[in-house]
N, CA, C and O atoms as CSV, one atom per row, in Angstrom:
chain,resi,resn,atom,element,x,y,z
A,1,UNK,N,N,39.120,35.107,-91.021
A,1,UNK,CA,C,38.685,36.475,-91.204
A,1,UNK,C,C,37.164,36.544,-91.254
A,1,UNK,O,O,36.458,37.342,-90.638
A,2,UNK,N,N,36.685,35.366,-92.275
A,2,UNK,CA,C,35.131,35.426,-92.069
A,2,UNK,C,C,34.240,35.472,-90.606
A,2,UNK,O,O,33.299,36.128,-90.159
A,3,UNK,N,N,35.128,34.366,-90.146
A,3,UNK,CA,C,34.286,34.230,-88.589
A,3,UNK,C,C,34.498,35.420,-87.764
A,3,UNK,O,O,33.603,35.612,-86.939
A,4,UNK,N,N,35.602,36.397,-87.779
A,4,UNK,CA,C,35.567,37.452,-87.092
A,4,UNK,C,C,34.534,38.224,-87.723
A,4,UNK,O,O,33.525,38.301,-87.021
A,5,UNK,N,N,34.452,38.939,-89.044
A,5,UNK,CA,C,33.289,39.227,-89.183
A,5,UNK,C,C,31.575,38.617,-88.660
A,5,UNK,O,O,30.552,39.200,-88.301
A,6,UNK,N,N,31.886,37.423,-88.819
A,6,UNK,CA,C,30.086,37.200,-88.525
A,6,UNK,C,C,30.072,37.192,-86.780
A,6,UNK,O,O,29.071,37.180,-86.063
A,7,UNK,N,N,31.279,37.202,-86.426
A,7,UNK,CA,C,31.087,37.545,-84.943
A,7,UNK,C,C,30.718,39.074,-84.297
A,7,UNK,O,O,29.920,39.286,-83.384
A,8,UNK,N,N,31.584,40.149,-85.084
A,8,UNK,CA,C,31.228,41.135,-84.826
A,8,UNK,C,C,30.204,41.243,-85.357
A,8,UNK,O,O,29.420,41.526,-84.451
A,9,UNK,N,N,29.588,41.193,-86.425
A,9,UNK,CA,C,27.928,41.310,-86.617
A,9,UNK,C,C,26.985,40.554,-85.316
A,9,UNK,O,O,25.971,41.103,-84.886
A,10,UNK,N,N,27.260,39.825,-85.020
A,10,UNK,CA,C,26.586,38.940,-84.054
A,10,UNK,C,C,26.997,39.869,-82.465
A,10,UNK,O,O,26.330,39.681,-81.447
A,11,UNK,N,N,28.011,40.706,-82.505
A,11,UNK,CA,C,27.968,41.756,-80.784
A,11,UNK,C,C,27.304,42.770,-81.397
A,11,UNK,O,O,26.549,43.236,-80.543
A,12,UNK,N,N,27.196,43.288,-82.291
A,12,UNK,CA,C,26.245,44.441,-82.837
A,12,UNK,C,C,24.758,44.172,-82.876
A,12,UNK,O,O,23.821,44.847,-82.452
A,13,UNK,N,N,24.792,42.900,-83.554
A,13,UNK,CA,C,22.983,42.553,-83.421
A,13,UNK,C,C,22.919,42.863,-81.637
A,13,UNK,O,O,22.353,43.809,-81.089
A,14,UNK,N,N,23.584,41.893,-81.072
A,14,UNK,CA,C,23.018,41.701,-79.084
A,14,UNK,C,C,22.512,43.312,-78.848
A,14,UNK,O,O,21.457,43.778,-78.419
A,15,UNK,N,N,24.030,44.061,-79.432
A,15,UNK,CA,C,23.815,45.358,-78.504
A,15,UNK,C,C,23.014,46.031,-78.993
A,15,UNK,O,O,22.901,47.122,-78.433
A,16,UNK,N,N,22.186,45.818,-80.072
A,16,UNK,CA,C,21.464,46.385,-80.278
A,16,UNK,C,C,20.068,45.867,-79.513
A,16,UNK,O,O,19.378,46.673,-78.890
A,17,UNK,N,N,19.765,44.658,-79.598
A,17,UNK,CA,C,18.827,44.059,-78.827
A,17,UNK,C,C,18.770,44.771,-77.770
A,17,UNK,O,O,17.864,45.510,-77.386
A,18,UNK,N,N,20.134,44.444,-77.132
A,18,UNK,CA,C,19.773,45.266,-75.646
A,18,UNK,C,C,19.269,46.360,-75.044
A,18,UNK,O,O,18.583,46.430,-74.024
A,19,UNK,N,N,19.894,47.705,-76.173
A,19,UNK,CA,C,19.967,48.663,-76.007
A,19,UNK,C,C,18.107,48.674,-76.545
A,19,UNK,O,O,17.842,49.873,-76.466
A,20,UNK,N,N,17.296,48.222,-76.839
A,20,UNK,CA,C,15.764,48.189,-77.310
A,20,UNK,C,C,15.170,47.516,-76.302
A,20,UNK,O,O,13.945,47.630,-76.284
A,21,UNK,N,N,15.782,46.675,-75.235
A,21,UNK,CA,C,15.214,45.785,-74.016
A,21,UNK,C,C,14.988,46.922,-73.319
A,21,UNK,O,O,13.861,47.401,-73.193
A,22,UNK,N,N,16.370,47.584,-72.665
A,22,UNK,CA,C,16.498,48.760,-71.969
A,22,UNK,C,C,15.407,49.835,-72.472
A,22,UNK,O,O,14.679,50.277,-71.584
A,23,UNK,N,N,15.258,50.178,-73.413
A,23,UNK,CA,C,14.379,51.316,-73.485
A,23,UNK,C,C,13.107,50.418,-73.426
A,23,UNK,O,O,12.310,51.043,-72.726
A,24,UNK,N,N,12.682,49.543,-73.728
A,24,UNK,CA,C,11.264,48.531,-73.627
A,24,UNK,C,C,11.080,48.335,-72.115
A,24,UNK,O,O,9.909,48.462,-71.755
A,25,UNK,N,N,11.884,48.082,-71.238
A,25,UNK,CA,C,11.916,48.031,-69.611
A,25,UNK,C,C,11.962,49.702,-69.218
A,25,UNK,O,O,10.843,50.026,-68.821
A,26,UNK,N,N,12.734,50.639,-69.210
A,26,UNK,CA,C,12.414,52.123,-69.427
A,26,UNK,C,C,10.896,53.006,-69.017
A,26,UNK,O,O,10.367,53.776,-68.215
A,27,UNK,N,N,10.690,52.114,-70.408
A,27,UNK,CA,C,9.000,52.237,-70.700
A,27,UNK,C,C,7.758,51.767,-69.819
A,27,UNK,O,O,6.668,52.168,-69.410
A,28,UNK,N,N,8.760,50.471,-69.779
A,28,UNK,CA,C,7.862,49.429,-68.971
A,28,UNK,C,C,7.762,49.855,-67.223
A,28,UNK,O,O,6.810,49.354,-66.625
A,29,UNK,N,N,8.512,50.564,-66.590
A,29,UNK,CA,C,8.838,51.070,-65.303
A,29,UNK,C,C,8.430,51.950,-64.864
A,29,UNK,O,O,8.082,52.133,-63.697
A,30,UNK,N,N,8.391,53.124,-66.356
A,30,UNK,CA,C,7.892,54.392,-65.875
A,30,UNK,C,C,6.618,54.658,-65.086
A,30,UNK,O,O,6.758,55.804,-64.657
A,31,UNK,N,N,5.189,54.074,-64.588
A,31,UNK,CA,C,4.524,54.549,-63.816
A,31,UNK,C,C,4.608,53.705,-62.815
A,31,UNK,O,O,3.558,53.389,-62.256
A,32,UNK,N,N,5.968,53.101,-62.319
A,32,UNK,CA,C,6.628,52.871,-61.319
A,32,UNK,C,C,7.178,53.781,-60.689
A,32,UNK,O,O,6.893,53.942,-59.502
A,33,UNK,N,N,8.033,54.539,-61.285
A,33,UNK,CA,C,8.464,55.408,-60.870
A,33,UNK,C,C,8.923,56.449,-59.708
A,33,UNK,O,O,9.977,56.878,-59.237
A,34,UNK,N,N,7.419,56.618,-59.503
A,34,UNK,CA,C,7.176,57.505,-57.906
A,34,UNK,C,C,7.578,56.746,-57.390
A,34,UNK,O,O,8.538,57.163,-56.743
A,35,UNK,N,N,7.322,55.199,-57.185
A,35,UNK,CA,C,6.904,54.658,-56.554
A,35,UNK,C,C,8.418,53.971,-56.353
A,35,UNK,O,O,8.626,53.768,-55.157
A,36,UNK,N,N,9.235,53.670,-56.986
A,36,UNK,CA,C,10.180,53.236,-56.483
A,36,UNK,C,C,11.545,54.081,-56.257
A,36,UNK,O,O,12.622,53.518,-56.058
A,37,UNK,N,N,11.359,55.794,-56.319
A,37,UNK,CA,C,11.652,56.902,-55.528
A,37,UNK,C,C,11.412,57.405,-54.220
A,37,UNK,O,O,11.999,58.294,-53.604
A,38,UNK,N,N,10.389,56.641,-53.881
A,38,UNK,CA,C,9.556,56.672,-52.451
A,38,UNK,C,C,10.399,55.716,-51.702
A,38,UNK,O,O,11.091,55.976,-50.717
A,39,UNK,N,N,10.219,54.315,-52.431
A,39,UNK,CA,C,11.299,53.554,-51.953
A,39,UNK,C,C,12.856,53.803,-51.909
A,39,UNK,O,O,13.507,53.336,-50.974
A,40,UNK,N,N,13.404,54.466,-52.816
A,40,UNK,CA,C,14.652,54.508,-52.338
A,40,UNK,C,C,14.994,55.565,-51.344
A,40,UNK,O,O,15.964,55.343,-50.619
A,41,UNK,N,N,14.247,56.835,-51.187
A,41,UNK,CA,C,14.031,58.217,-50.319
A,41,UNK,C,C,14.268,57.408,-48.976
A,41,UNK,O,O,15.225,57.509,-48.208
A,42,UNK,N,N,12.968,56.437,-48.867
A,42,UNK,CA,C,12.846,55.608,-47.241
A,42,UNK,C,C,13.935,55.025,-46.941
A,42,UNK,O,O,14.486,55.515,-45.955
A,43,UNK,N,N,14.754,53.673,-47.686
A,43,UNK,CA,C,15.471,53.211,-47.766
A,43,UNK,C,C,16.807,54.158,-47.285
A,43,UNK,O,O,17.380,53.591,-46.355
A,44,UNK,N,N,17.300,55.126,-47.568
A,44,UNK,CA,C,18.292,55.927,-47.600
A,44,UNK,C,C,18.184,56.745,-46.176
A,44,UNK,O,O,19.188,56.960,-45.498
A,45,UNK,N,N,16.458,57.315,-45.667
A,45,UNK,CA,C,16.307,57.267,-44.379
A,45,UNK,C,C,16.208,56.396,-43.440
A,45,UNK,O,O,15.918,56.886,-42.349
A,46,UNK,N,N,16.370,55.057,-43.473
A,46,UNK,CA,C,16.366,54.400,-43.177
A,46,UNK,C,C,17.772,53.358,-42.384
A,46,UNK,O,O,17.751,52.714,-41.335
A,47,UNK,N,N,18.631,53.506,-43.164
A,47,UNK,CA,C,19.831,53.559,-43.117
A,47,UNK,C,C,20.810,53.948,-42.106
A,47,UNK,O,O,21.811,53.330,-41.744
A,48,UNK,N,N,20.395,54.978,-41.742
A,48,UNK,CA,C,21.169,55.961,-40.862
A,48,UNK,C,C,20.306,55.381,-39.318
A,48,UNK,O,O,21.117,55.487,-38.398
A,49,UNK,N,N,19.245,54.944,-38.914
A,49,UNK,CA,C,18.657,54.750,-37.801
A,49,UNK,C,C,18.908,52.926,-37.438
A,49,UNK,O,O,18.746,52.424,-36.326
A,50,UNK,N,N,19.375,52.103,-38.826
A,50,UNK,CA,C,19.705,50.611,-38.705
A,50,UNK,C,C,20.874,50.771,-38.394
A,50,UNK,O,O,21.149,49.717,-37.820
A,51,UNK,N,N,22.163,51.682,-38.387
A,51,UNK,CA,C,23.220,52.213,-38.268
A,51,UNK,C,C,23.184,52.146,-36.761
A,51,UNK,O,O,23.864,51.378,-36.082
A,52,UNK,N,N,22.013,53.346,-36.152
A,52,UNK,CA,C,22.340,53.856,-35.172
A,52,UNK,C,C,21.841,52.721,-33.718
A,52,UNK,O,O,22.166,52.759,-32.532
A,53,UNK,N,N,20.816,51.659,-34.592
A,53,UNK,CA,C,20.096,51.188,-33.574
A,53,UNK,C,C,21.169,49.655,-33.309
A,53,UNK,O,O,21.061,49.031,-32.254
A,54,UNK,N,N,22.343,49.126,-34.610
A,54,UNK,CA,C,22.967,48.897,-34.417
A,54,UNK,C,C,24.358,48.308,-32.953
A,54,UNK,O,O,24.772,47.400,-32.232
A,55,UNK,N,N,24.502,49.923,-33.455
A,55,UNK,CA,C,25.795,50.693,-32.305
A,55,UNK,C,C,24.998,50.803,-30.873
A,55,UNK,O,O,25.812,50.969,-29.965
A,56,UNK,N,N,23.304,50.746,-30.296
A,56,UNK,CA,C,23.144,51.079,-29.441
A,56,UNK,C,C,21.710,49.922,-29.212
A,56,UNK,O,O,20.512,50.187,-29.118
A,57,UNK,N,N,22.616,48.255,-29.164
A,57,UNK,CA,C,21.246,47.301,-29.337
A,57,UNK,C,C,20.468,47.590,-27.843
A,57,UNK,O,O,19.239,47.538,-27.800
A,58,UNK,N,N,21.407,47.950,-26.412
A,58,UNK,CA,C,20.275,48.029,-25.259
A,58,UNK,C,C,19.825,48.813,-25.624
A,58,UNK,O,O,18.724,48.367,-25.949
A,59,UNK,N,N,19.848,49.999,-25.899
A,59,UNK,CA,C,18.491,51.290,-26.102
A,59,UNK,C,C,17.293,50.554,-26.527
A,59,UNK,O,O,16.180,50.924,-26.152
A,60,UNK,N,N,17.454,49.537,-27.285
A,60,UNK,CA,C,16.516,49.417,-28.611
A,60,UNK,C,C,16.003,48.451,-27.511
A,60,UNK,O,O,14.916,48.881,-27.125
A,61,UNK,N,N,16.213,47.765,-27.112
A,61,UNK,CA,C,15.909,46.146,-26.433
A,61,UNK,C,C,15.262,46.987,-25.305
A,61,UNK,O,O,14.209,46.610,-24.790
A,62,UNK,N,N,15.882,48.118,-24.919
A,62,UNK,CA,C,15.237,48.375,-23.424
A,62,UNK,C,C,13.574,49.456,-23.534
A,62,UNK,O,O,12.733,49.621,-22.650
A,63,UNK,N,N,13.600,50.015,-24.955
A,63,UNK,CA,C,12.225,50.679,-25.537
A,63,UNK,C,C,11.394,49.480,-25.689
A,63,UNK,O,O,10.338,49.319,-25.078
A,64,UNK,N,N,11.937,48.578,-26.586
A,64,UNK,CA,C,10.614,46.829,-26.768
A,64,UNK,C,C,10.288,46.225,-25.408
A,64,UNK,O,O,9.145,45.837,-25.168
A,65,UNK,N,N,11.342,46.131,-24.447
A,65,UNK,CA,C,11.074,45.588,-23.684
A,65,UNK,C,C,9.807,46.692,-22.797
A,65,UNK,O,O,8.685,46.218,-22.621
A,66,UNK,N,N,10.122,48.147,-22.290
A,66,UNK,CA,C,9.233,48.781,-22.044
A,66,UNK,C,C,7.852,48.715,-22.627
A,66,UNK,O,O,6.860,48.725,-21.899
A,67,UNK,N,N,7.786,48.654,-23.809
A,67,UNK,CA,C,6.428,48.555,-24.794
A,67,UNK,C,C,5.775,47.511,-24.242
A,67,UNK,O,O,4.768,47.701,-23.561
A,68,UNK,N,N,6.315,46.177,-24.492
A,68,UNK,CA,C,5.885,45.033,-24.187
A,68,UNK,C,C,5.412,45.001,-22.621
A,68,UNK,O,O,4.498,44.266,-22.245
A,69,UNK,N,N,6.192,45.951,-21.672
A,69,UNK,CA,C,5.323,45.601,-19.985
A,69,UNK,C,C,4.393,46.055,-19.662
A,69,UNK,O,O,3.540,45.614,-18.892
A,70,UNK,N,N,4.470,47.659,-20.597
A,70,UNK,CA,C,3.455,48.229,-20.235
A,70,UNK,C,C,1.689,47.498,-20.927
A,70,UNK,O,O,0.719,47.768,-20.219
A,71,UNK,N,N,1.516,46.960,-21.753
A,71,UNK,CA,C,0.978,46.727,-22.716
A,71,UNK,C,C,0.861,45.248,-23.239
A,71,UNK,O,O,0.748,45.016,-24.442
A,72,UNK,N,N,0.895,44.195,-22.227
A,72,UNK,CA,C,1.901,43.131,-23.378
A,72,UNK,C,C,0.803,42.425,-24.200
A,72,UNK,O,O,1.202,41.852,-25.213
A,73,UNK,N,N,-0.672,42.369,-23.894
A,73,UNK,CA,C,-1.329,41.681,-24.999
A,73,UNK,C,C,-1.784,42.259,-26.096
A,73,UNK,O,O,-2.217,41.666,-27.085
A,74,UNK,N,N,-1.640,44.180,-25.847
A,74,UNK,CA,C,-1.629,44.662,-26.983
A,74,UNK,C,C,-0.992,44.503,-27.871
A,74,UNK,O,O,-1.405,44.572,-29.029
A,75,UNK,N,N,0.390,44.204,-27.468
A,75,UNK,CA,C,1.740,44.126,-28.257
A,75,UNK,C,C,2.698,43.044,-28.966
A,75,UNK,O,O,3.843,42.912,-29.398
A,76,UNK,N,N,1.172,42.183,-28.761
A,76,UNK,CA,C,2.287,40.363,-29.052
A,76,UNK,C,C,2.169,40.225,-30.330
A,76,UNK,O,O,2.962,39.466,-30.888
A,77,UNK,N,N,0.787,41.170,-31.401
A,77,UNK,CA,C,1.013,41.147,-32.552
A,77,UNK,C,C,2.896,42.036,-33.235
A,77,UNK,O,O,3.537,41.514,-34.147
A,78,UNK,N,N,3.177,42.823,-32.797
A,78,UNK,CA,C,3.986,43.909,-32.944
A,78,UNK,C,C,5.522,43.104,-32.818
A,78,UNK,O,O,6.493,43.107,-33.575
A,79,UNK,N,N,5.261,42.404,-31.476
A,79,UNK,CA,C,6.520,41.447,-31.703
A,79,UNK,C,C,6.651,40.475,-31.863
A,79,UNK,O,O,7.708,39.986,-31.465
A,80,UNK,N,N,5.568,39.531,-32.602
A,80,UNK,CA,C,5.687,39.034,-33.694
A,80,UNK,C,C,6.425,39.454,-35.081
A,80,UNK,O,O,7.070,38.760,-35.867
A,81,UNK,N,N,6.119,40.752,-35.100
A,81,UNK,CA,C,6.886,41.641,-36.852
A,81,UNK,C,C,8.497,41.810,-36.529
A,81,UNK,O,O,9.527,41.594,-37.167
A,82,UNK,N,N,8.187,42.307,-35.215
A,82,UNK,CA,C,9.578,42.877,-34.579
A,82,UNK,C,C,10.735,41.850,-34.475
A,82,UNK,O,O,11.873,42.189,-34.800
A,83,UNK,N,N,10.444,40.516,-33.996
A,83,UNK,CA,C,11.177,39.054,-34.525
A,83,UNK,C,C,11.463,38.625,-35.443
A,83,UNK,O,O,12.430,37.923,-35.738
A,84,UNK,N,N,9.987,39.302,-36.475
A,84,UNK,CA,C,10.204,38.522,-37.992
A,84,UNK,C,C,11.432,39.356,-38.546
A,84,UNK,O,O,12.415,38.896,-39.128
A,85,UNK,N,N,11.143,40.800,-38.215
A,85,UNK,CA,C,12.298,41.453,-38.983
A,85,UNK,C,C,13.411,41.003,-38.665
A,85,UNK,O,O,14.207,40.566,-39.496
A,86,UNK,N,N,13.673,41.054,-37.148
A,86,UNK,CA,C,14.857,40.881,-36.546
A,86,UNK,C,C,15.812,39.664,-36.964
A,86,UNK,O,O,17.031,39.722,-37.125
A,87,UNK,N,N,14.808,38.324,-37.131
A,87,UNK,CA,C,15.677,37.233,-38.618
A,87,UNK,C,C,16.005,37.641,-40.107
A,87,UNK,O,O,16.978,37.239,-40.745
A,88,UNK,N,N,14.921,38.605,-40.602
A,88,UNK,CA,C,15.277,38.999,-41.572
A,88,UNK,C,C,16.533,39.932,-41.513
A,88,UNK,O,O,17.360,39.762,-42.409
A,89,UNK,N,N,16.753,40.778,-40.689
A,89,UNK,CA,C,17.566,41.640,-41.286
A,89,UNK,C,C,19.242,41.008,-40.464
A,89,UNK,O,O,20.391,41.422,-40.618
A,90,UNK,N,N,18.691,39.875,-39.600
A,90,UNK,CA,C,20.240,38.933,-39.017
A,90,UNK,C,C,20.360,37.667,-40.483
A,90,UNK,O,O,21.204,36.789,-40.662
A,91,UNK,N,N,19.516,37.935,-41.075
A,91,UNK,CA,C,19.666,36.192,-42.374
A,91,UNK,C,C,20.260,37.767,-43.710
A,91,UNK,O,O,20.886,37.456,-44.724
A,92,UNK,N,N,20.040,38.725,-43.524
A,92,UNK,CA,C,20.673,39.551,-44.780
A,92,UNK,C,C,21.786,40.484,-44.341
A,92,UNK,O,O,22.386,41.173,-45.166
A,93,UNK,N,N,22.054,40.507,-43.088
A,93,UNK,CA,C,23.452,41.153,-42.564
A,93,UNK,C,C,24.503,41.059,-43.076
A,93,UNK,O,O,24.603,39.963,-43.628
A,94,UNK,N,N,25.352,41.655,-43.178
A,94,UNK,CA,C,26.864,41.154,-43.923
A,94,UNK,C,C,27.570,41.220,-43.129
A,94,UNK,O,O,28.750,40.929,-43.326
């Protein structure tokens, strides 16, 4: 009986901890804020065009590839990023 008591004292202390982390992180975030509303706004527009570019990879391949003929030493920085992403977002795909 004792040890159930000092156990439930011991989930009451945590949750209380926690519930003081949470408002200490809260605190700690807030002139984050905008800033990671901006990010989720983009993110969420964002979404819908990784969707679409998806479902339609020649469109996409046949605009880079255009960019790149018209232009190509302007553009070797650009697809450089355009590769980097393109592992990134094939190494986080599901």
């Amino acid at each position: 009986m004792n040890r159930r008591l000092e156990r439930a004292e011991q989930r009451g202390r945590l949750r209380e901890r926690i519930a003081r982390q949470r408002h200490e992180l809260g605190l700690a975030l807030a002139p984050a804020e905008r800033l990671l509303a901006w990010a989720d706004r983009l993110a969420g527009r964002w979404r819908p065009v990784a969707a679409w570019l998806r479902r339609h990879p020649l469109f996409a391949g046949s605009l880079l590839a255009g960019a790149l003929l018209t232009r190509p030493k302007k553009h070797w920085k650009l697809l450089r990023w355009v590769l980097l992403g393109a592992r990134f977002w094939r190494a986080t795909a599901k």
